[in-house]
C-alpha positions as CSV (number, residue, x, y, z in Angstrom):
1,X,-107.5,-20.1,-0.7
2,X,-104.1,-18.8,-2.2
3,X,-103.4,-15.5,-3.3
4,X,-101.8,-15.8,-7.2
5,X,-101.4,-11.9,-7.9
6,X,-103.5,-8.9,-6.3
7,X,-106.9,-9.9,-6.6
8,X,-106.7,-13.0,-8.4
9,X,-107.0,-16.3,-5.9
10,X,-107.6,-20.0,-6.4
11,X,-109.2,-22.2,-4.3
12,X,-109.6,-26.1,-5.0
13,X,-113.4,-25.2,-3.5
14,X,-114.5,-23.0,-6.3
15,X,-114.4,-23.5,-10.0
16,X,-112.8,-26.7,-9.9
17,X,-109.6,-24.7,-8.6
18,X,-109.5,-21.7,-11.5
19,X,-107.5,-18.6,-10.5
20,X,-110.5,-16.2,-10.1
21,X,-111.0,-12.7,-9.2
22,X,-111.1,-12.4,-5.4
23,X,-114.2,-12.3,-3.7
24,X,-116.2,-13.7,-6.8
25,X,-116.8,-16.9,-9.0
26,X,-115.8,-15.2,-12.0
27,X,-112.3,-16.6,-13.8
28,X,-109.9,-14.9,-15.0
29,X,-109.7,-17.1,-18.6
30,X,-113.3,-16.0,-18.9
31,X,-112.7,-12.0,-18.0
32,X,-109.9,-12.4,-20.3
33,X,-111.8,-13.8,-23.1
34,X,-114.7,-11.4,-23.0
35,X,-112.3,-9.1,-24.2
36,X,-110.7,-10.7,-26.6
37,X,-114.1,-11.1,-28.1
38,X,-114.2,-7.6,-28.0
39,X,-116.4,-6.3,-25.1
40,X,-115.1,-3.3,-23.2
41,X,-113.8,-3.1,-19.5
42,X,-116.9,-1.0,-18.8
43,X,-118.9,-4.3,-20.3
44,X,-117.2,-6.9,-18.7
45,X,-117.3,-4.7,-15.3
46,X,-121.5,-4.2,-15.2
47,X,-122.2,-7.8,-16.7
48,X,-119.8,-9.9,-14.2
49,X,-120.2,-7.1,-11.2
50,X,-116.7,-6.6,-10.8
51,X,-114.3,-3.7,-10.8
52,X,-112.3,-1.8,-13.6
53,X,-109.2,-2.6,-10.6
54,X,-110.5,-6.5,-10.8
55,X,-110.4,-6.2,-15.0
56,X,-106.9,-5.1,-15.2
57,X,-105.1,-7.2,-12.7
58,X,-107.2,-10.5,-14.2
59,X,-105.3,-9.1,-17.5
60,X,-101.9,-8.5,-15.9
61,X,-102.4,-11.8,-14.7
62,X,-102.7,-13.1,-17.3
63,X,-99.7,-11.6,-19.2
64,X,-97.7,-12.5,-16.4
65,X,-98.7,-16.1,-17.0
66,X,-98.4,-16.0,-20.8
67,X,-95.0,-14.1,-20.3
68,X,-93.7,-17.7,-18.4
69,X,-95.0,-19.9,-20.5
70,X,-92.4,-22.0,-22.4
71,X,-93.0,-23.7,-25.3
72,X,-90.8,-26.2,-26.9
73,X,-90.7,-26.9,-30.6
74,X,-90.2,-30.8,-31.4
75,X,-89.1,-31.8,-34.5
């Protein structure tokens, strides 16, 4: 198991080697989407059994990610 950011791991042993919030199966692309669907923290934290803590750092994860993404236009 590596350690990506505070609480968010990945291990080639669970979820086909997804970054995930620590101590659970539940993936970050899929905390992040229930979101952006438009549930609430306070959803996503009783339906996935995790932490408002585990929430925001899946999210700041996830910024931090998009943030160093590079993305070439071909023409």
């Amino acid at each position: 198991m590596t350690q990506l950011a505070p609480r968010i791991v990945v291990d080639p042993q669970v979820r086909f080697g997804k970054p995930v919030i620590e101590g659970t199966r539940v993936p970050v692309e899929l905390v992040v989407g229930k979101l952006a669907g438009g549930m609430s923290i306070e959803e996503v934290v009783d339906e996935y059994a995790l932490t408002r803590e585990d929430v925001l750092a899946a999210l700041a994860y996830a910024a931090r990610a998009v943030a160093e993404e590079q993305i070439r236009a071909v023409r």
